[in-house]
C-alpha positions in Angstrom: 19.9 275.7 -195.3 18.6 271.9 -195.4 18.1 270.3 -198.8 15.0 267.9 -198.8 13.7 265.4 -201.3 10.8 262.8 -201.6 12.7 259.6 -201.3 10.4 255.9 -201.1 10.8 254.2 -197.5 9.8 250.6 -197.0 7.9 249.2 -194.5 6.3 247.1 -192.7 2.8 246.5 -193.4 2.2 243.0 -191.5 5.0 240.1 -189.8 3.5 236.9 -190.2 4.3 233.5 -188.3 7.2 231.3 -190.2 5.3 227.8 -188.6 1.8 228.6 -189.3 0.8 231.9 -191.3 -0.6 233.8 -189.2 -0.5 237.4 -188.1 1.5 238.3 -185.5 0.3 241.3 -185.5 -3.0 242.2 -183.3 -5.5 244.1 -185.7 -5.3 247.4 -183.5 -2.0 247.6 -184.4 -2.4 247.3 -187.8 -5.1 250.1 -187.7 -3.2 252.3 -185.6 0.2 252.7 -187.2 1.8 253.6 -189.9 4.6 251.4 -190.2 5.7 248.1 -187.7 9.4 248.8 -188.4 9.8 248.5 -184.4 7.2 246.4 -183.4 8.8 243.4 -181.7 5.9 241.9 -179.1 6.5 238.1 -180.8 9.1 235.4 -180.9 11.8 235.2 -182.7 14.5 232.5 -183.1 18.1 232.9 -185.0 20.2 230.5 -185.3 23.5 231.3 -187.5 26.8 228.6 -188.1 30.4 229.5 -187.9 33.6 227.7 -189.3 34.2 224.2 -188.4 30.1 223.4 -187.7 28.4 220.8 -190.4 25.9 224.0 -191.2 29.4 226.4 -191.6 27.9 229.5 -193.0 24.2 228.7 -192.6 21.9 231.0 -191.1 18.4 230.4 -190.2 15.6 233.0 -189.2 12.0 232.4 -188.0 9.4 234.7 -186.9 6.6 233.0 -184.3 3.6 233.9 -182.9 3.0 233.1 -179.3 1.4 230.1 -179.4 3.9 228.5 -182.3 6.6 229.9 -180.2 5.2 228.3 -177.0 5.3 225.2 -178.7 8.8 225.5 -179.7 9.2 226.3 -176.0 7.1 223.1 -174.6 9.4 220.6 -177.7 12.4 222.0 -176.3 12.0 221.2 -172.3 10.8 217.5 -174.2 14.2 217.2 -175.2 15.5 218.1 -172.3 13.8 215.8 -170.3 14.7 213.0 -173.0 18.5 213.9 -172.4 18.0 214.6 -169.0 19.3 217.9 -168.6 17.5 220.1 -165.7 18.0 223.5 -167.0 16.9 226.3 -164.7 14.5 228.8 -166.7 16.2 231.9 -168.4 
């Protein structure tokens, strides 16, 4: 015999880009599902700091649509090209 009850879920109604505001969300997805618990088609970027770092115990978390995240993407090969580095693509 199962036991049920009517519990209240959270969920995700909309993800929205930390650098600019917008949506990452296309609008047929919005319309279309219920929930965008698993929807993952942006960027994300996590950064957390262990002992011994100057940030110990910080942890940072940014959502990013494609073009912020591109951007992010395009600064960072700057700075390697400031420094000099020549990193193969990942």
């Amino acid at each position: 015999m199962k036991r049920t009850a009517n519990q209240p879920v959270n969920v995700i109604t909309d993800i929205y880009c930390h650098a600019c505001g917008a949506s990452v969300v296309p609008d047929f997805q919005k319309e279309h599902r219920e929930n965008l618990n698993d929807f993952n088609e942006f960027g994300m970027l996590h950064a957390s700091y262990g002992y011994g770092s100057n940030q110990d115990g910080e942890t940072h978390h940014f959502d990013l649509c494609e073009k912020c995240f591109k951007e992010l993407v395009d600064k960072i090969k700057q700075l390697q090209a400031t420094h000099g580095l020549n990193l193969k693509k990942t």
